[in-house]
C-alpha positions as CSV (number, residue, x, y, z in Angstrom):
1,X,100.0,79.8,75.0
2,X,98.9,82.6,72.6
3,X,95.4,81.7,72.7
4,X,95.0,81.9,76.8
5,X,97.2,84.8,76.2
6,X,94.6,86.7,74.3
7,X,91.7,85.1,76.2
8,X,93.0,86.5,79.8
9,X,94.6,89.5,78.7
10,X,92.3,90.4,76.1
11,X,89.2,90.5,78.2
12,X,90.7,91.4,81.2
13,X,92.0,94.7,79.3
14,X,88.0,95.3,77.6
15,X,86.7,94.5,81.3
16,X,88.5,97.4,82.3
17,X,88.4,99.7,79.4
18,X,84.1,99.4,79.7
19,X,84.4,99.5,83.4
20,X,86.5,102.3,84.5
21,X,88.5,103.9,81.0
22,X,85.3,105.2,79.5
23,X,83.8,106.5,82.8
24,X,87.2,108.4,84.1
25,X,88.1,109.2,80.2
26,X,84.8,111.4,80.2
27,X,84.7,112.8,83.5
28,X,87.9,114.1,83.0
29,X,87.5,115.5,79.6
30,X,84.2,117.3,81.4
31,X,86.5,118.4,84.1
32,X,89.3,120.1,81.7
33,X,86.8,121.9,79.6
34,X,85.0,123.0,83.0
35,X,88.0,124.3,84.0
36,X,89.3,125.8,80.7
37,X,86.0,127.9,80.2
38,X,85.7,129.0,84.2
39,X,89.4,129.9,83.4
40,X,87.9,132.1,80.6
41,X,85.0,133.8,82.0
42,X,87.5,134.9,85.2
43,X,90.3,136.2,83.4
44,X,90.6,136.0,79.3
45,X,94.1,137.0,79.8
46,X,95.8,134.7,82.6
47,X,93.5,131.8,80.6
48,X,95.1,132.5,77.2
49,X,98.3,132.3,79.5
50,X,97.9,128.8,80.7
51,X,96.3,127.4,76.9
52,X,99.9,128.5,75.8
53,X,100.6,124.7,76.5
54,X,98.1,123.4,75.5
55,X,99.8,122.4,71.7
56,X,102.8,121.3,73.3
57,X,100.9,118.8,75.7
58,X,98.9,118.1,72.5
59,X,102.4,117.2,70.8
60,X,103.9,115.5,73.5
61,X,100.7,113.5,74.4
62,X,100.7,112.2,70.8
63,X,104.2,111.4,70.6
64,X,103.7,109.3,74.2
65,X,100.8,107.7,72.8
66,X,102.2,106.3,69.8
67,X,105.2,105.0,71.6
68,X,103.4,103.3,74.7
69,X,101.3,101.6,72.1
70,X,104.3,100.0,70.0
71,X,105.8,99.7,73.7
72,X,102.2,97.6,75.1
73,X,102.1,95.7,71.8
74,X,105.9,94.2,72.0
75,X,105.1,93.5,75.8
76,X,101.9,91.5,75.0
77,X,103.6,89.7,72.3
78,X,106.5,88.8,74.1
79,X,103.7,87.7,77.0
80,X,102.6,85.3,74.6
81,X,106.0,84.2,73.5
82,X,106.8,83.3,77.5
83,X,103.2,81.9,77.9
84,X,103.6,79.5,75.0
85,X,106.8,78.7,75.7
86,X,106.1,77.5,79.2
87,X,102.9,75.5,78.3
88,X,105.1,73.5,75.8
89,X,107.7,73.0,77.7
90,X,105.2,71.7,81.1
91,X,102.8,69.8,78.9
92,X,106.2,68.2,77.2
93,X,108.7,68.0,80.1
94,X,108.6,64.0,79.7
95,X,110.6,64.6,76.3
96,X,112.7,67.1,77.2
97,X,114.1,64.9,79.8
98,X,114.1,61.8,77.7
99,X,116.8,64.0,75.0
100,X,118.4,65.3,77.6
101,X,117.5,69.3,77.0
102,X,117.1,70.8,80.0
103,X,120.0,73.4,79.7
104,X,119.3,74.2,75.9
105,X,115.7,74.7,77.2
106,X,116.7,76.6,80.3
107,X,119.0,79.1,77.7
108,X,115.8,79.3,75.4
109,X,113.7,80.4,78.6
110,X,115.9,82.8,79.5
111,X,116.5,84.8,76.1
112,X,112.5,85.1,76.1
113,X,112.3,86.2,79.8
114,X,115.1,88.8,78.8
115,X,113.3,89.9,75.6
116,X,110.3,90.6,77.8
117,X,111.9,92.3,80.8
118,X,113.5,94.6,77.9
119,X,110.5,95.2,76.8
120,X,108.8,96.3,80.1
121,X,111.7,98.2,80.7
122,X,111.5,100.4,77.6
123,X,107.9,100.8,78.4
124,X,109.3,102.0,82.1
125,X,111.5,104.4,80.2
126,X,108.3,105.6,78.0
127,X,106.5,106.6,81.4
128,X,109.2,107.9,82.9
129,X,109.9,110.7,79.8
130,X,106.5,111.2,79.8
131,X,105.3,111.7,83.2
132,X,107.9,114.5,84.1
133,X,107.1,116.5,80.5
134,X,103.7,117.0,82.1
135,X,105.0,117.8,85.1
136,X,107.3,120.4,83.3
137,X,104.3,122.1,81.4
138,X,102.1,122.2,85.0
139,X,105.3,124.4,86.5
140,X,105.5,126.2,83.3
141,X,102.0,127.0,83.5
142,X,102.0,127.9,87.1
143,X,105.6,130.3,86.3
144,X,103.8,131.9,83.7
145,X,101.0,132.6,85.9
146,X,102.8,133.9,88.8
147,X,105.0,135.9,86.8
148,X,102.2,137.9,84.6
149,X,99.8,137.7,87.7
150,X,102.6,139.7,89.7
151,X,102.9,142.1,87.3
152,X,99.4,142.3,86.7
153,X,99.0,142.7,90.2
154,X,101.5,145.4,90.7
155,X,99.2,147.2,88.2
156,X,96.4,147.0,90.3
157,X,94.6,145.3,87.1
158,X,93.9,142.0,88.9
159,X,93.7,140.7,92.8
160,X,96.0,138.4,94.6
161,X,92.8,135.7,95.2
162,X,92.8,136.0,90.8
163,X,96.3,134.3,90.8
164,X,95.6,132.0,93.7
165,X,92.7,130.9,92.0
166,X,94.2,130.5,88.7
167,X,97.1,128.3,90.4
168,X,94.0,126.0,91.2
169,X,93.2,125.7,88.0
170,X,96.3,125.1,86.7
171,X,96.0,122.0,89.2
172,X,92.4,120.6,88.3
173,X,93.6,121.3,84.8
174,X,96.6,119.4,84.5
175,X,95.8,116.3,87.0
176,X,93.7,114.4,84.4
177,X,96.0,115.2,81.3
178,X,98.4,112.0,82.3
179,X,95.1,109.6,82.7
180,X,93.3,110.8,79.4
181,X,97.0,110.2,77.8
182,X,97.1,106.7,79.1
């Protein structure tokens, strides 16, 4: 059950690191850069703004990416725990019902089932802290933006297109962040 474990799971997950992780993992790098240096050459000011999160996200995306990895390892071994429990007990059926083992067996199948729905569940719980920090920074960014946009505004130091613009950013900017993370 391990082995066809790692054989399906394992190439599946290179298949689609080669095919699609490495292609959208360097557009979107290319993307945030583009957008941090256009953000630069408009406005130093509004840019240095917005880069304010930048180490948090950096913190946060570190923190997420060392949990979701002890979180994916638990659920693949607990994958191969359920896989190798099922191919013994199919390809050995015959002797469970010769000792009479069905219930013990049934009670062993569904400790690992719950060992593996726990895990995808803390996993679940990983993602859903996560996804709503970014969110949090995006708004944060976009406050911070309106706020010292308004005022530079009210100055006559900048135009109302400048903050509209930079609110575009701020989206192109932090759309990718939750991908490269994952």
């Amino acid at each position: 059950g391990k082995l066809v474990n790692r054989v399906t799971n394992d190439i599946e997950t290179l298949n689609e690191m080669f095919s699609s992780v490495i292609v959208n993992m360097s557009q979107n790098l290319l993307v945030m850069t583009g957008v941090i240096v256009m953000m630069f050459m408009t406005d130093a000011y509004l840019a240095s703004l917005v880069c304010v999160t930048i180490p948090f996200l950096f913190m946060v995306i570190v923190i997420f990416r060392a949990q979701a990895r002890s979180a994916y390892r638990i659920i693949r071994t607990k994958i191969a725990d359920l896989n190798t429990f099922l191919n013994e007990n199919i390809s050995g059926i015959r002797v469970t019902q010769i000792f009479v083992q069905e219930k013990k067996q049934f009670e062993k199948f569904k400790k690992i089932n719950k060992e593996f729905y726990s895990a995808n569940i803390r996993q679940l719980n990983i993602y859903a802290i996560f996804r709503p920090l970014i969110d949090f920074f995006r708004w944060f960014a976009i406050g911070t933006i309106i706020y010292f946009g308004a005022q530079a505004l009210v100055e006559d130091k900048i135009s109302y297109g400048m903050i509209i613009m930079f609110l575009a950013y701020i989206g192109t900017f932090f759309e990718p962040i939750g991908e490269l993370a994952e």
